[in-house]
C-alpha positions, -999 to 999 in steps of 0.1 A, spaced: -359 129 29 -353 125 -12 -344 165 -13 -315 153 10 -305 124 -10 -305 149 -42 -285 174 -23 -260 144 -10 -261 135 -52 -252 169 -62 -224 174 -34 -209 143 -42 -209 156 -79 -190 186 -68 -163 162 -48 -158 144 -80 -149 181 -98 -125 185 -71 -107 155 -75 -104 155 -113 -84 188 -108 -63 168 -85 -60 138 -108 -47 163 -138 -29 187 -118 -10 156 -94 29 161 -86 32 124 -91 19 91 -106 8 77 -78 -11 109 -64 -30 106 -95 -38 68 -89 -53 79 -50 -77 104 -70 -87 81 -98 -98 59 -66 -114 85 -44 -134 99 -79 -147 65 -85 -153 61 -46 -170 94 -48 -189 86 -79 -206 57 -64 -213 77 -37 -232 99 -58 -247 68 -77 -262 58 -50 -276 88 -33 -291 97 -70 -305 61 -71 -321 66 -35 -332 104 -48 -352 93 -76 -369 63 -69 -348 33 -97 -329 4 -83 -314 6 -118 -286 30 -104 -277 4 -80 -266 -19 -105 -249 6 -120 -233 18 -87 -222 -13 -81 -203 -22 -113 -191 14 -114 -174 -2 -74 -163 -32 -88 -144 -19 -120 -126 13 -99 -113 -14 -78 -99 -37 -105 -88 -1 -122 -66 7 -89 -53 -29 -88 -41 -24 -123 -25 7 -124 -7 -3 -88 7 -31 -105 18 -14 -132 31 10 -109 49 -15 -92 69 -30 -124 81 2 -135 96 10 -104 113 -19 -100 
């Protein structure tokens, strides 16, 4: 079962590649503020399946504020977003 969680670990990895193309390549500003959320979404994701894969509740901590702070992040740059349109 901990082989699966390391392959889960190292696909979400691969997801996260994906969308940092995305979040350089994106045809607008707020394209690029959906990947910055789904590649900290994804990186939890992989956080978590890595901290299930070997064994340390450590990760989970880290998972956790690595959650929290993408969230904030998002809130921020919508706002921001927001202003400059208006």
């Amino acid at each position: 079962m901990t082989e699966l969680y390391g392959v889960i670990a190292v696909a979400e990895t691969l997801i996260v590649g994906i969308l940092l193309v995305r979040l350089a390549k994106g045809p607008s500003v707020s394209d690029r503020v959906v990947a910055l959320n789904a590649t900290s979404t994804q990186a939890t994701l992989a956080l978590l399946a890595f901290a299930a894969f070997a064994d340390r509740s450590i990760y989970l901590d880290v998972a956790i504020w690595t959650s929290s702070f993408s969230y904030l992040g998002t809130l921020v740059w919508a706002r921001l977003l927001e202003r400059e349109l208006l």
